[in-house]
Structure formats: structure tokens, C-alpha cells
N, C-alpha and C positions, 0 to 999 in steps of 0.2 A: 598724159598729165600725171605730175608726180604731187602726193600731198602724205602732209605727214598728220598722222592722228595717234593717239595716245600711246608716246615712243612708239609708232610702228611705222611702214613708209608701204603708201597703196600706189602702186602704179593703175592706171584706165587707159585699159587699150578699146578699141573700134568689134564689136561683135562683128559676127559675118551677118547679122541678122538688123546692123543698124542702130540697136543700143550697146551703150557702150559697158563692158563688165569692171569690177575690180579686181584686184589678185594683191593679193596680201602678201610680202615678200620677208616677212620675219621681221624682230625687233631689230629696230635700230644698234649699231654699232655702239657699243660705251667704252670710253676710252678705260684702259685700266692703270692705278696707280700703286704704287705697294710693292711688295714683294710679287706678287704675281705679275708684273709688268716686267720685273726684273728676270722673272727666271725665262718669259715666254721670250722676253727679247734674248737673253742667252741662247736659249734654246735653238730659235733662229735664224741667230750667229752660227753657231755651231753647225745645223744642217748645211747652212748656204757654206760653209767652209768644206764640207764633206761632198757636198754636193760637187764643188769644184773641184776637189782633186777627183772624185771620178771621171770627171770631164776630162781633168789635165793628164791625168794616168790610161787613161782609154778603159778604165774598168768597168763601165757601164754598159759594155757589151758582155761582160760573163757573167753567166749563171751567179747567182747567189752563194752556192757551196765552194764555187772556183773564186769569187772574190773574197769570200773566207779565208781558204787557204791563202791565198796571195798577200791577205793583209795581214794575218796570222806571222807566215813567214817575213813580212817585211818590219813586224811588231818586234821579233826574235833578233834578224839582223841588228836594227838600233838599237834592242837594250840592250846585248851583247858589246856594240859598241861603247854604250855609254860608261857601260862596268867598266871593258876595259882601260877606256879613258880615265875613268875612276880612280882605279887600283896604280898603273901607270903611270898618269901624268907629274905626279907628283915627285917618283923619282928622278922624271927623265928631268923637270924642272930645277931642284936641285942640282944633278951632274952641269946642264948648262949654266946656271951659277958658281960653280966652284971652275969650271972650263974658266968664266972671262974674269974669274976673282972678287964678284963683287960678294958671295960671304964667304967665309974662312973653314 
């Protein structure tokens, strides 16, 4: 039997003895609103996003120092890329504008 008493919830199960006990299972859940609801919901956005690429990457079988360095190195490879894209794109964009004439 489940009952609730002052915000708390008592579950009573069957003694081995024939009467029956309570057990007190903590306060009640309160929803939260505010900032706090915002950051815990981010927050577990963000694991459950983490969590899945361990899954999708198979990293969840390496040691913790080995998925450091792997994500470490993988941090490196795309910013590198993104610079270059950076520093780059913008020339290469131009020549292919002046290639089909649309600026001068």
C-alpha cells in the first residue's frame, strides 16, 4: 500500500512476522521551475548527447586516460580544421567569383 503523508510517500509491505511495517522512501519529487530547471535540463541534454556518442564511437570500452587522449586528439583535428576553413575559405570563395564573373 502506497500513501502519502506530509510531502513524503510510505510504501507498507507484509512483515515476515505478519504485521505489516512502513518504510519511508524520501520526500516527494518537486517539480523545479526557474533557472534551475533550465540548467539541470541542459545539463541532461548534454550527458544523454555524450553519452551517445560513446556508444556511436565504441569509446565506452576505453580506459578513461585512452578516451582522453582520443577525444583530446579528435578536439585538435577539428579545430585545426575549422581555422583552416577560417583563414582559407574566404579566398578560395573570391577566386570562384571572379572564375564565373559574378564580381569584378
Amino acid at each position: 500500500m502506497v500513501r502519502r503523508r506530509a510531502g513524503r510517500i510510505e510504501r507498507t509491505f507484509p512483515a515476515s512476522s505478519g504485521r505489516a511495517r512502513s518504510v519511508c522512501c524520501g520526500p516527494t519529487r518537486r517539480t523545479q521551475t526557474g533557472p534551475a530547471m533550465a540548467l539541470g535540463s541542459a545539463w541532461g541534454r548534454v550527458s544523454w548527447l555524450y553519452y551517445q556518442y560513446l556508444l556511436v564511437t565504441a569509446l565506452y570500452m576505453l580506459e578513461p586516460w585512452e578516451r582522453t587522449v582520443f577525444n583530446s586528439m579528435l578536439i585538435s583535428v577539428v579545430g585545426m580544421a575549422l581555422y583552416t576553413g577560417y583563414v582559407f575559405m574566404p579566398q578560395h570563395i573570391m577566386a570562384i567569383l571572379h572564375y564565373f564573373e559574378i564580381v569584378q
